[in-house]
N, C-alpha and C positions, 0 to 999 in steps of 0.2 A: 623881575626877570625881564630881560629886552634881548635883542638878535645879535647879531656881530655877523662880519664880513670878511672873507678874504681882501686883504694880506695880514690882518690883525691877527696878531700872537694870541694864545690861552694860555691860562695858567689850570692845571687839574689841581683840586684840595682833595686828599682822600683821609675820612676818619672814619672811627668803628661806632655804631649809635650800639650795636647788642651785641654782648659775649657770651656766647653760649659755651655750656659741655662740650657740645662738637660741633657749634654752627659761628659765623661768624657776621653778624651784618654791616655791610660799609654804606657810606654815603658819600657818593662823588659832586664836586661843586665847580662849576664852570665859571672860570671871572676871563675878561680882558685886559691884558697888559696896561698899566697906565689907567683904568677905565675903574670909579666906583662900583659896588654890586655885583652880584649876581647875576653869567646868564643865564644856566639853569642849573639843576638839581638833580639827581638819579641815585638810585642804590641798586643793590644785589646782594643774598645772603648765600654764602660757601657754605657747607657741611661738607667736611673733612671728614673719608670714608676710608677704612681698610680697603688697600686694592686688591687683597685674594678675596674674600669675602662681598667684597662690594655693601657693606655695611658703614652706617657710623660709626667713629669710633673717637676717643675722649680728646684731647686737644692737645698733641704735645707740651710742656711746661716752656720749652723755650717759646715756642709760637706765641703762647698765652704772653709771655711776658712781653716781646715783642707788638703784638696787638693791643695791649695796656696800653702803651705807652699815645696809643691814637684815638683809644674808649672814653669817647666825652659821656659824662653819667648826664641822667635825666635831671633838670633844674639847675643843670650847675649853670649855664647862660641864659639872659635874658630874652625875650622875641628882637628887641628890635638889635640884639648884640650878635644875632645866628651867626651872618654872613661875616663880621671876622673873625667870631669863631670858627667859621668853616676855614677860612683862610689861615689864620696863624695857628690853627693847631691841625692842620694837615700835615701831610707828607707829599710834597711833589712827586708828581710819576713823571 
């Protein structure tokens, strides 16, 4: 991981590391345009709640399918392969 500067472009990777019932975990990855690596790393996990209730509730089927398609499983990349896995199986935002 290293810094970057204004006027340097980013590019965001977003994939899902955990699919839950009703939760969803991503992992955002910060690269520089043109620039090897990694700047940094971040996530956040959603659970998806009924909004009368304010409860969990199961995961829509379209969502789920839609969210597959960004669900890297556990092992399937090597350590030093992360960072283009983060990159070529993301979804630019």
């Amino acid at each position: 991981m290293s810094s970057c500067a204004f006027p340097a472009v980013l590019e965001l990777g977003l994939r899902v590391n955990k699919l839950g019932t009703s939760s969803v975990t991503y992992e955002v990855g910060i690269f520089e345009e043109g620039v090897e690596g990694v700047k940094a790393v971040g996530g956040f996990t959603h659970v998806f709640c009924d909004s009368v209730h304010r409860r969990p509730m199961k995961l829509l089927r379209a969502y789920r399918e839609g969210l597959e398609k960004l669900l890297v499983r556990a092992g399937e990349e090597e350590k030093e392969e992360e960072e283009e896995t983060v990159r070529y199986r993301s979804a630019k935002l």
